[in-house]
C-alpha positions in Angstrom: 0.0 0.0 0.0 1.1 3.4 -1.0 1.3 6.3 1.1 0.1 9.4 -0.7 2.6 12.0 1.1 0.1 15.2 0.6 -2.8 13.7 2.7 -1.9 14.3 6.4 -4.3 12.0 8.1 -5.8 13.3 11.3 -5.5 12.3 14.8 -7.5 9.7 16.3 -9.5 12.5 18.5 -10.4 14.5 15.8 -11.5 12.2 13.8 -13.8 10.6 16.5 -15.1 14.3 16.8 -15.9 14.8 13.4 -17.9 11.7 13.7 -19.5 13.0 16.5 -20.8 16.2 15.2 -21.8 14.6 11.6 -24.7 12.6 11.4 -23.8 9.4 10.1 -27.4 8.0 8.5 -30.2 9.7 6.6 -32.7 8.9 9.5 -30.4 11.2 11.6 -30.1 13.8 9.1 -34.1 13.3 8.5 -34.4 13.6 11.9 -32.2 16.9 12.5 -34.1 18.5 9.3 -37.6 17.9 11.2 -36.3 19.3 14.4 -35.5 22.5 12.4 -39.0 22.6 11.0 -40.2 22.4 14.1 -38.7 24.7 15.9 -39.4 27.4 13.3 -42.9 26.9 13.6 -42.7 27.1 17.6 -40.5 30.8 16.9 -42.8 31.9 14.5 -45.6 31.1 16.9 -43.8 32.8 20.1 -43.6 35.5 18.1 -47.2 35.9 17.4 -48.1 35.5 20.7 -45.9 38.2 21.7 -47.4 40.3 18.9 -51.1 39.5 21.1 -50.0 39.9 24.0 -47.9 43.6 23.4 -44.7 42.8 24.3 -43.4 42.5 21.0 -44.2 45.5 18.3 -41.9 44.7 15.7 -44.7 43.3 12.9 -41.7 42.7 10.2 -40.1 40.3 12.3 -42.9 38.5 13.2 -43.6 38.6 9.1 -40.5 37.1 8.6 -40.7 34.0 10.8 -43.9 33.2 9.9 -42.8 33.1 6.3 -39.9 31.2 7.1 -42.0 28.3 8.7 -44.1 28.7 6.1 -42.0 28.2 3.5 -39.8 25.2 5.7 -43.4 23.4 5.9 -44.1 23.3 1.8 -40.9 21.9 1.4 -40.9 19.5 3.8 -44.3 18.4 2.5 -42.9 18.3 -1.2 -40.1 16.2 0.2 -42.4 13.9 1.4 -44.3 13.7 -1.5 -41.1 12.8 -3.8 -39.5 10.9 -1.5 -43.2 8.9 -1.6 -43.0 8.7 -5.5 -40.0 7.5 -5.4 -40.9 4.9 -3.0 -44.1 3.7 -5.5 -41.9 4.0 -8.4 -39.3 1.7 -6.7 -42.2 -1.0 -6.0 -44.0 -1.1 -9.4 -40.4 -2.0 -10.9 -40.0 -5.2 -12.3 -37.3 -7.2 -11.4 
């Protein structure tokens, strides 16, 4: 085996802390991509409430997070939808 000379390889630790802080599977990454959805739908709707309630005034921000979840929700949804095509596609191949 040959040793390429211009690829330092990293230390054991830092590699096992890449590791760490990458998810590893598509569940996982599935999984952190929900977790954002969801928590910009929870901002946009502590932001309404604080619109209500009259601690917050600031109607563009509260424009702006709402969009954002908006926006995070379609394409989560369309995801779904093609990743669910896909999926029916896969099962009506013949093998």
């Amino acid at each position: 085996m040959r040793i390429n000379p211009y690829v330092v390889p990293l230390p054991l630790a830092e590699k096992e802390e890449k590791k760490a802080s990458s998810p590893a599977t598509f569940g996982e990454l599935l999984q952190e991509a929900l977790q954002k959805v969801n928590r910009e739908q929870l901002e946009a709707g502590k932001s309404l409430q604080g619109l209500i309630s009259g601690e917050a005034e600031d109607l563009h921000q509260l424009m702006i997070a709402a969009e954002k979840a908006r926006l995070s929700l379609q394409l989560t949804v369309q995801l779904t939808n093609k990743v669910i095509e896909a999926y029916r596609e896969i099962t009506r191949m013949q093998i």
